[in-house]
C-alpha positions as CSV (number, residue, x, y, z in Angstrom):
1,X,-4.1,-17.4,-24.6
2,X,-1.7,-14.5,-23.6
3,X,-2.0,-12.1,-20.6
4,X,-3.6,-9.3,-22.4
5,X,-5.8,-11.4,-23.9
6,X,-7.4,-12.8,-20.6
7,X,-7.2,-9.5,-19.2
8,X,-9.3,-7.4,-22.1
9,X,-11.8,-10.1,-22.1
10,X,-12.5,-9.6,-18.1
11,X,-11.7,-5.9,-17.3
12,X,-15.1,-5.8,-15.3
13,X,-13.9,-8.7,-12.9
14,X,-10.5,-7.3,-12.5
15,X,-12.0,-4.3,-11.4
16,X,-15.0,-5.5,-9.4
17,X,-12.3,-7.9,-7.2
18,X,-10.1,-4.8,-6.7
19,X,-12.7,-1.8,-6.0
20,X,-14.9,-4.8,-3.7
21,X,-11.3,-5.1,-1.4
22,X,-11.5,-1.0,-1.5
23,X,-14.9,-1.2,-0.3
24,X,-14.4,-3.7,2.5
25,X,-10.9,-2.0,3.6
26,X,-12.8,2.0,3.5
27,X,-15.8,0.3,5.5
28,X,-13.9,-1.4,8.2
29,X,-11.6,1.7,8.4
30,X,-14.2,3.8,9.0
31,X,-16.1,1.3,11.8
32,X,-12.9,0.7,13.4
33,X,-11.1,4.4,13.6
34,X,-13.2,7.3,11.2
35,X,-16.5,6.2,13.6
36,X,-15.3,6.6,17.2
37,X,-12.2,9.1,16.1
38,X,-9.7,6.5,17.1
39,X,-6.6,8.7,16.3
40,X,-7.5,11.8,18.3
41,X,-7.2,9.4,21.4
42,X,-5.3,7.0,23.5
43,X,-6.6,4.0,23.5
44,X,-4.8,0.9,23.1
45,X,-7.0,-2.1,22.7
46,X,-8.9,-0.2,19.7
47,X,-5.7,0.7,18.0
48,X,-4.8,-3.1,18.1
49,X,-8.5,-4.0,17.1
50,X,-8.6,-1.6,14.1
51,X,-4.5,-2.3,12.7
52,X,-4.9,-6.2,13.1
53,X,-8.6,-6.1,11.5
54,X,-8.7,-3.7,9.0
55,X,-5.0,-3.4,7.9
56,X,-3.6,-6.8,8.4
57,X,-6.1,-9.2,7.8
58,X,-8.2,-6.9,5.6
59,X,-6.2,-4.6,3.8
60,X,-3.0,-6.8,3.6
61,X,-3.7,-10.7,3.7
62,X,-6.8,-10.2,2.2
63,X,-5.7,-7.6,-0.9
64,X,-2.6,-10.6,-1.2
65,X,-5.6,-13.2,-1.7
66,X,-6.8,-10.9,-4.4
67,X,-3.9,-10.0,-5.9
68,X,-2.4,-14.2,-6.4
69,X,-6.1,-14.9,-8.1
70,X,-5.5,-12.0,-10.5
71,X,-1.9,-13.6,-10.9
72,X,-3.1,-17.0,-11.3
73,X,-5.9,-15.6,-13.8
74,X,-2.9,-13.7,-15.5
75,X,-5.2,-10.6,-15.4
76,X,-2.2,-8.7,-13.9
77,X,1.5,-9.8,-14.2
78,X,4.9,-10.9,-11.8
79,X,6.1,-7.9,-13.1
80,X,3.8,-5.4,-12.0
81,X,4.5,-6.0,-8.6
82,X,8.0,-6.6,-8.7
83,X,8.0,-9.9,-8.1
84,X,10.9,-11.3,-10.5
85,X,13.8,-8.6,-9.5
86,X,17.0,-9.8,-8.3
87,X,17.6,-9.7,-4.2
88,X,20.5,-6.6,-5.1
89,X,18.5,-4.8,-6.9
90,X,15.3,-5.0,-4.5
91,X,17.6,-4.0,-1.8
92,X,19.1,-1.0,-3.9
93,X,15.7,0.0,-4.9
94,X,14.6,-0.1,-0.7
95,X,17.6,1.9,0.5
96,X,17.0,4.7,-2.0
97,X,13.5,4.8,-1.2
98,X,14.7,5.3,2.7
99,X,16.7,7.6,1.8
100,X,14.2,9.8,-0.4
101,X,11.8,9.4,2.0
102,X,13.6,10.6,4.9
103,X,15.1,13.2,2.6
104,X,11.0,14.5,1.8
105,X,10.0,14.3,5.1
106,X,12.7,16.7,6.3
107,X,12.6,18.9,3.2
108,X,8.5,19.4,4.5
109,X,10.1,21.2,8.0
110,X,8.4,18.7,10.6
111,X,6.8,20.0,13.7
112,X,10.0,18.0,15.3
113,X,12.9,16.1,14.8
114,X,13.4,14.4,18.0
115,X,14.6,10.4,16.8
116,X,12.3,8.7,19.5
117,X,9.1,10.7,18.3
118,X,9.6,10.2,15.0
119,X,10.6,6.7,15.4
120,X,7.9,6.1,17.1
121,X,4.8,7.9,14.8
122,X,6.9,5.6,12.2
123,X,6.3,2.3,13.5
124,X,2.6,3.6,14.5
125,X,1.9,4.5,11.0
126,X,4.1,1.4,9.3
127,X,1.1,-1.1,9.9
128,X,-1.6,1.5,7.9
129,X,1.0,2.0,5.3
130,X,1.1,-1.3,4.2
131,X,-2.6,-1.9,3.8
132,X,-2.3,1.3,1.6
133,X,0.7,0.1,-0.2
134,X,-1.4,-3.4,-1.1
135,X,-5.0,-2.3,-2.1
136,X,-4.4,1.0,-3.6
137,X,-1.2,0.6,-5.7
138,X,-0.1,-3.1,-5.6
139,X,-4.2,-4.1,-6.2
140,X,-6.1,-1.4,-7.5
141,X,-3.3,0.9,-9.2
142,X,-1.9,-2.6,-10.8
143,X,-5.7,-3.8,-12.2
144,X,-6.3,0.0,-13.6
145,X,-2.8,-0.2,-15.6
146,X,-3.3,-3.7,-17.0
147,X,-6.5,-2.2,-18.3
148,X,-5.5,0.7,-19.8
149,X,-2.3,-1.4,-21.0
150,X,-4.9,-3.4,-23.3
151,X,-6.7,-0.2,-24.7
152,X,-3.7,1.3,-25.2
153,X,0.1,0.1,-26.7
154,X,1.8,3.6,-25.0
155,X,2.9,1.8,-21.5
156,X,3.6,5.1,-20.2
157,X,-0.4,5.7,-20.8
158,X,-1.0,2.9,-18.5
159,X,1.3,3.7,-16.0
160,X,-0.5,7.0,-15.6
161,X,-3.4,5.5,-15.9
162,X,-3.0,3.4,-12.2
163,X,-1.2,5.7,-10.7
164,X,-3.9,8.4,-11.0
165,X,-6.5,5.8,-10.1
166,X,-4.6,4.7,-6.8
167,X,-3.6,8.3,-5.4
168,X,-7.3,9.7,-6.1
169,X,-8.9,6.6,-4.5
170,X,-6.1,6.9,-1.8
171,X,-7.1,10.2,-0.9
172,X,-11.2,9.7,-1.4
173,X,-10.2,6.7,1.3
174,X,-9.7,9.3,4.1
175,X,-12.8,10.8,4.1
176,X,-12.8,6.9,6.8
177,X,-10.8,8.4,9.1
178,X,-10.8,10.9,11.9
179,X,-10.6,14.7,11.3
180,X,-8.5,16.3,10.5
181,X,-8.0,13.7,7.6
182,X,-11.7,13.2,6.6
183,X,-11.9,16.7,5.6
184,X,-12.2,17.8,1.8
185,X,-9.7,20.0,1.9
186,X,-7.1,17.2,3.3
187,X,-8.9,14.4,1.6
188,X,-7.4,16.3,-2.1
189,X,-3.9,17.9,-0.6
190,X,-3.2,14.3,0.3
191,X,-3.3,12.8,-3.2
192,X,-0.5,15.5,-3.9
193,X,2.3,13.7,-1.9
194,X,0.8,10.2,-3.3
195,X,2.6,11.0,-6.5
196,X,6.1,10.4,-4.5
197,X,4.4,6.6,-3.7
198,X,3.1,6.1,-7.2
199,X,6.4,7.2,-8.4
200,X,8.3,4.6,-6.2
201,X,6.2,1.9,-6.7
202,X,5.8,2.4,-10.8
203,X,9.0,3.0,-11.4
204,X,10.9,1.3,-8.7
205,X,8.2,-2.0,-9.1
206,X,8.9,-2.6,-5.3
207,X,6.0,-3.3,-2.8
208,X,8.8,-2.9,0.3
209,X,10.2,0.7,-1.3
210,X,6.8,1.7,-1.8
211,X,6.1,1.6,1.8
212,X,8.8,2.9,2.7
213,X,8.1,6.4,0.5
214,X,4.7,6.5,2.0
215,X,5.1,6.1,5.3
216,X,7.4,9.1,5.4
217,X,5.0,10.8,3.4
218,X,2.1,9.9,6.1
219,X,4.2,10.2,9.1
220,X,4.7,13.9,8.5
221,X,0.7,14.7,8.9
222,X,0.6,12.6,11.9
223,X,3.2,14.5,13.5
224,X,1.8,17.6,13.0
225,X,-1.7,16.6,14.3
226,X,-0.8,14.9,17.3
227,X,-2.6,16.2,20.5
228,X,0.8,16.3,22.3
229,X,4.1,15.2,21.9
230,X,5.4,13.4,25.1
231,X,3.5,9.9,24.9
232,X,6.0,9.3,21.8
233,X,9.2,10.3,24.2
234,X,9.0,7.0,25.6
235,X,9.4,3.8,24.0
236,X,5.7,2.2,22.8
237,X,5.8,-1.4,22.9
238,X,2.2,-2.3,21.3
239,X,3.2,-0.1,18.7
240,X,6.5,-1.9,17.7
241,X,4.4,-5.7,18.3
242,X,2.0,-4.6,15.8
243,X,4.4,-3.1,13.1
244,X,6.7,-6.5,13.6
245,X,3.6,-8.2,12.9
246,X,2.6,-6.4,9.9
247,X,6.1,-6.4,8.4
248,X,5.8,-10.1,8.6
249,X,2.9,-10.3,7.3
250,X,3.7,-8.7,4.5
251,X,7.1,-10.4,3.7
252,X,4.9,-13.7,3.7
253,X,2.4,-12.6,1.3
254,X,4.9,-11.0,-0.5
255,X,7.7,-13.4,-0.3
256,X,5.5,-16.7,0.0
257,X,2.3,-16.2,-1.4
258,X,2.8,-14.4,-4.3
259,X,5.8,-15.7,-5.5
260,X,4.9,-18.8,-5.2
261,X,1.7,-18.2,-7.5
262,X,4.7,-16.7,-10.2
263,X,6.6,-20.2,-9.9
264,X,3.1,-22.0,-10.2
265,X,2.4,-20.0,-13.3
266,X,5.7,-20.2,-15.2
267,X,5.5,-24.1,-14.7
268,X,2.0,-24.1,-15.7
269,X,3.6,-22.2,-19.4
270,X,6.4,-25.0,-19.3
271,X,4.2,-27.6,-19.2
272,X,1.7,-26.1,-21.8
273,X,4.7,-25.8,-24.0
274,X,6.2,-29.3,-23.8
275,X,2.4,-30.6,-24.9
């Protein structure tokens, strides 16, 4: 039975295990920052609470749990999420992504420029922009296009198709979080620079680049909402624990995880086929 196959004959699972990961991610979001406005304060122990709880093992280890059943189910494929590209060309695609993103962010005139601020929001932010990356693009953008890639033969459809699906469901995501960000009028302008992550990660097919892109897109609105500037003139060693952390975290579900579930499939076709 092929991949399309499977995949048309559950389209209501593959989008129930990918919108229920949404769910839990938006809920523990809001509980853990939107609730007790986490960002328009300093506080330490709830940052760590809410970036190890709702963006590591929520919205990365547990959308990378999601996303090796739908693998293993072959209700999304390898391909999708980049997982068969060769180690030059992954590390082409990352290094133009840095370099677009940076190249955005400073087209959008940023409320500064100083290396240690901006360093710093970006290691702040890398942790959230992970969890984004994995359950709106990599899970639910990749379900929504294997979908629409059954119901229709155009791929470009289905392209379109996920990556409208993971930038409006990105931006309905902040009404979780603090104001400004949980405003209506943010909540829709924020699905505008999305386009630049669902470009990346479409086109590109690289979780890693994808990040990249939107954490230069997100680092921008941080910046200009910060209550003042000078606790990010100094170095902020939580903040680079918890992005190390993340990147790891990442690079093993990525790396480990997943790929392994690509091997396990393509041996599971080899041995079908010598039967």
């Amino acid at each position: 039975m092929s991949e399309q196959e499977v995949s048309s004959r559950n389209p209501l699972k593959l989008i129930a295990i990918a919108l229920s990961i949404y769910i839990i991610w938006v809920a523990a979001t809001y509980l853990l920052e939107g609730r007790i406005h986490l960002f328009q304060k300093v506080d330490p122990i709830g940052r760590m609470t809410y970036v190890v709880i709702a963006n590591i093992a929520i919205g990365t280890v547990l959308s990378a749990i999601a996303i090796r059943y739908l693998l293993k189910a072959q209700l999304v494929k390898p391909e999708q999420l980049g997982l068969n590209k060769s180690r030059i060309r992954t590390a082409a695609v990352i290094a133009s992504a840095a370099a677009g993103g940076l190249a955005l962010f400073m087209l959008q005139n940023p409320r500064t420029l100083e290396p240690i601020v901006v360093f710093n929001v970006f290691m702040q932010a890398l942790p959230v922009s992970i969890a984004e990356v994995m359950v709106c693009w990599a899970l639910i953008g990749s379900s929504f296009e294997s979908i629409a890639k059954n119901n229709n033969k155009r791929k470009i459809i289905s392209v379109i198709v996920g990556a409208i699906a993971a930038s409006v469901l990105f931006g309905v995501y902040h009404y979780a979080h603090s104001p400004p960000f949980n405003q209506t009028s943010i909540v829709l302008f924020l699905m505008l620079p999305s386009i630049a992550t669902a470009v990346t990660y479409f086109l590109g097919r690289d979780i890693y680049a994808a990040v990249i892109v939107q954490n230069f897109m997100g680092i921008f609105g941080v910046i200009a909402n910060l209550p003042a500037l000078e606790p990010f003139r100094q170095p902020m060693v939580l903040i680079y624990v918890l992005s190390a952390v993340s990147v790891a975290v990442l690079v093993i579900s990525a790396s480990v995880t997943l790929k392994r579930t690509q091997k396990e499939i393509q041996n599971s076709s080899q041995s079908s086929q010598r039967r």
